[in-house]
N, C-alpha and C positions, 0 to 999 in steps of 0.2 A: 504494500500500500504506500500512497505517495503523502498520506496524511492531509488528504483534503477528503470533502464530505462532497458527493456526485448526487444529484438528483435528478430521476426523471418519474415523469406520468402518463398514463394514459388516460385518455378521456373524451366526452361528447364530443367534438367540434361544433355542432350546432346547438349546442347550451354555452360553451366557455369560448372564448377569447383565447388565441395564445398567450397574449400579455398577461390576460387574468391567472394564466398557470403557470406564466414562468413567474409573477409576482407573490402569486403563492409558495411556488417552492422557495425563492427566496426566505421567505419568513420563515417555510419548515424549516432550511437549513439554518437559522441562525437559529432556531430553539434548540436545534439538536448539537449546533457549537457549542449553546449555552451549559445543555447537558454533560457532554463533555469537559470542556475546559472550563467551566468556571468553578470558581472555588465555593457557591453557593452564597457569597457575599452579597450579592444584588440579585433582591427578586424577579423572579422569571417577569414581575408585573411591569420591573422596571424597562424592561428591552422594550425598544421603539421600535415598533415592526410596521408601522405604517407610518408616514411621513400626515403631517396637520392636511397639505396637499390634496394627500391620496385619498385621506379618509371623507375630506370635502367633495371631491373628484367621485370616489364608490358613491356617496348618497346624494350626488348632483345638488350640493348646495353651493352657494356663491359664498364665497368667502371671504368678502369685503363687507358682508353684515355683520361679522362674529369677531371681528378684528377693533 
């Protein structure tokens, strides 16, 4: 092993987005880094897995009201 974490998925195409599943695996992978290497010092609650953006972006709100 090269010591990196690989993900892949299979899934609907016409329910998901590719972005929507590579932005997903993104997130799995960092829970399971978090898994891994962290010293359990910072709660799983704390990892930022979606950016203020994205989360505005998924639930189509404008985000100069909330600012």
């Amino acid at each position: 092993m090269d010591g990196k974490i690989k993900c892949a998925a299979e899934y609907a195409t016409d329910l998901f987005d590719s972005r929507t599943i590579r932005r997903f695996l993104e997130h799995y992978k960092t829970v399971l880094e978090w898994m891994v290497v962290s010293d359990r010092s910072e709660s799983l609650r704390q990892l930022e897995l979606a950016s203020r953006e994205e989360l505005f972006n998924a639930l189509n709100l404008d985000q100069g009201c909330y600012e």
